[in-house]
C-alpha positions as CSV (number, residue, x, y, z in Angstrom):
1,X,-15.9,-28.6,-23.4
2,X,-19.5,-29.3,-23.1
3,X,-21.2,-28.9,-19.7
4,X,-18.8,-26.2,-18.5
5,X,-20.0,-23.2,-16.8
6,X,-19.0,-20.1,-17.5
7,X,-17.5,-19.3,-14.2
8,X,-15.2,-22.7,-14.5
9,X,-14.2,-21.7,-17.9
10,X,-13.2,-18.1,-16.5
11,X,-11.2,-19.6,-14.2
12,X,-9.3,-22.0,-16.7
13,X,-6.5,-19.1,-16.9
14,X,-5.1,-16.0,-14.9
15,X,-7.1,-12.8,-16.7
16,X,-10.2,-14.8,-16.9
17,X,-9.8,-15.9,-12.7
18,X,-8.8,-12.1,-12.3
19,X,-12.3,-11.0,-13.7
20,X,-14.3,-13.6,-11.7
21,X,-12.6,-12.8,-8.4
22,X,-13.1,-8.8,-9.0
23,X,-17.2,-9.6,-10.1
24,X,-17.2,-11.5,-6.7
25,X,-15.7,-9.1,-4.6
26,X,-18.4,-6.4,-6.4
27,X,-21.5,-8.6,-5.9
28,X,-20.5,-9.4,-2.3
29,X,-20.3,-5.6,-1.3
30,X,-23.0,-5.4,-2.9
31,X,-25.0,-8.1,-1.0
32,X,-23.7,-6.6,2.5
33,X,-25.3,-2.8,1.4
34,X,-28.2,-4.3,0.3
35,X,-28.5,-5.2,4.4
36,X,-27.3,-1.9,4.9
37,X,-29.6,0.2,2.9
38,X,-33.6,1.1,2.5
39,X,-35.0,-1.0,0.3
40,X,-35.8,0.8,-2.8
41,X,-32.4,1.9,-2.7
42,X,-30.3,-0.8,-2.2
43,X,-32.3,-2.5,-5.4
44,X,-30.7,0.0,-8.0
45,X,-27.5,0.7,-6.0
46,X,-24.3,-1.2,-7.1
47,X,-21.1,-1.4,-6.6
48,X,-19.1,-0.1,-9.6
49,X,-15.5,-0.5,-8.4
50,X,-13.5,-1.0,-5.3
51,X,-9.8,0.3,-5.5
52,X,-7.5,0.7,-2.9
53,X,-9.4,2.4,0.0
54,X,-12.8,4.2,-2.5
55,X,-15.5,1.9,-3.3
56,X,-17.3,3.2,-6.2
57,X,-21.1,3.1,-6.2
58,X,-23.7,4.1,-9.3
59,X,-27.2,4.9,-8.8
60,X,-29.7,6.0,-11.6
61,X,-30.7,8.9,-9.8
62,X,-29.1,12.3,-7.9
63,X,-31.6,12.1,-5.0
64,X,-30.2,8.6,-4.4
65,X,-26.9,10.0,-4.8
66,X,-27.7,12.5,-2.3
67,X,-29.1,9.6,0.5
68,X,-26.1,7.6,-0.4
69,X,-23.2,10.4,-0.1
70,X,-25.3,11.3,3.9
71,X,-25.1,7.3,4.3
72,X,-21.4,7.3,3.2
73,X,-19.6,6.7,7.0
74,X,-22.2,4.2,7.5
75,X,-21.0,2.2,4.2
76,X,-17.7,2.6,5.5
77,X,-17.9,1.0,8.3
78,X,-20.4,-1.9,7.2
79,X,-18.2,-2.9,3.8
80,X,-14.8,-2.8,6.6
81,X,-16.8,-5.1,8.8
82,X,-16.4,-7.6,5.6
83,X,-12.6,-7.6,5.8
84,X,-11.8,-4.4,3.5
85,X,-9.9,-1.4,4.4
86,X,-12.0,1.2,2.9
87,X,-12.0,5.2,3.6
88,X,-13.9,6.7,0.9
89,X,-16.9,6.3,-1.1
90,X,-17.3,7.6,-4.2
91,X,-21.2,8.2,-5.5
92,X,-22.0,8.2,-9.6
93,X,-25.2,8.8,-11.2
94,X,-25.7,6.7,-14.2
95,X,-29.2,7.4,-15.6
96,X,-29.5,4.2,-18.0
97,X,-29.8,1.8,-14.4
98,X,-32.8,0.5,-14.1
99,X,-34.9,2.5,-11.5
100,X,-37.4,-0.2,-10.3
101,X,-36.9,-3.7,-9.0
102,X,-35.9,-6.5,-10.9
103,X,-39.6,-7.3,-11.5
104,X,-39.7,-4.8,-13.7
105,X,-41.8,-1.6,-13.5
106,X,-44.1,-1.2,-10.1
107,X,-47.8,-1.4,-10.8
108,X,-49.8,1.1,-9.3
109,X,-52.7,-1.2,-7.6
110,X,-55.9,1.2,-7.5
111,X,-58.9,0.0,-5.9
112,X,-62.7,2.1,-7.6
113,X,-64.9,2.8,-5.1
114,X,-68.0,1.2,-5.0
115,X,-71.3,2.6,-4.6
116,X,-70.8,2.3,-0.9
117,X,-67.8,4.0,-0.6
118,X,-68.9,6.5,-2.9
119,X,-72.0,7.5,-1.1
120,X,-69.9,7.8,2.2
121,X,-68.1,10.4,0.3
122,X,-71.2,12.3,-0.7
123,X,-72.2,12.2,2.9
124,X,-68.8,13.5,4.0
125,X,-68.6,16.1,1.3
126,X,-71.9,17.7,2.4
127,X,-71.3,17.9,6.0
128,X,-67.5,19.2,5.0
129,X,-67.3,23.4,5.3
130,X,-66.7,25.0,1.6
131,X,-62.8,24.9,1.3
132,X,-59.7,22.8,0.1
133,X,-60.7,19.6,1.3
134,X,-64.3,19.9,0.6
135,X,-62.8,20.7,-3.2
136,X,-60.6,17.6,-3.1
137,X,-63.9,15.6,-1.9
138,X,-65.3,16.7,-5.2
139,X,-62.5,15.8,-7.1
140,X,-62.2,12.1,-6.1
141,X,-66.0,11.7,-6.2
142,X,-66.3,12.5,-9.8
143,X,-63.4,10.8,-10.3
144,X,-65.0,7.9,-9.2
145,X,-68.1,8.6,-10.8
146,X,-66.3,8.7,-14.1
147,X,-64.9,5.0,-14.1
């Protein structure tokens, strides 16, 4: 059957149109707390199962867990706006998801001072009284001096 897609040739019989309708459901729950939630969150969040009245969500992290289990009457009420009749949500922490967004890892964009900056620095450093933040003056200027 050349040219068939993989969702038409799920749905040629009843088990494979039974897995296609349940991956649906997930990714459209998923899609509504994607609205619903801050971003970095609602990149790694999904939507693991939805049974009866618990939806079922897996995170790779516990702090997530944590935001997501305060955010839980919220979820609630946003996935029952879709048309389900949920009451619970359950939150898992699965450590093998992927913790950064689908581009892959976040790049830490660093701009060096330039001789400029760095004098400005100098110049603030002197007229700063000895303390912390004349010590973390310092730092960054040999820091910067170093590159």
């Amino acid at each position: 059957m050349p040219g068939l897609t993989a969702a038409a040739w799920l749905a040629q019989d009843t088990q494979g149109a039974s897995v296609l309708s349940t991956a649906k459901t997930l990714l459209a729950a998923e899609r509504e707390l994607r609205r619903l939630l801050p971003p970095a969150l609602g990149q790694t969040c999904r939507v693991a199962r939805i049974e009866a009245t618990r939806v079922t969500l897996v995170v790779p992290s516990g702090a997530q867990a944590a935001k997501l289990r305060q955010m839980a009457p919220r979820i609630v009420r946003v996935l029952n706006q879709g048309g389900r009749n949920l009451a619970e949500v359950v939150v898992r922490v699965q450590a093998h998801l992927p913790q950064d967004d689908a581009n892959g890892a976040r790049e830490r964009k660093v701009a060096p001072l330039d001789d400029t900056a760095l004098q400005a620095f100098v110049e603030l450093r002197e007229q700063t009284r000895p303390g912390p933040l004349a010590d973390a003056i310092t730092r960054l200027i040999e820091h910067h001096r170093r590159r």
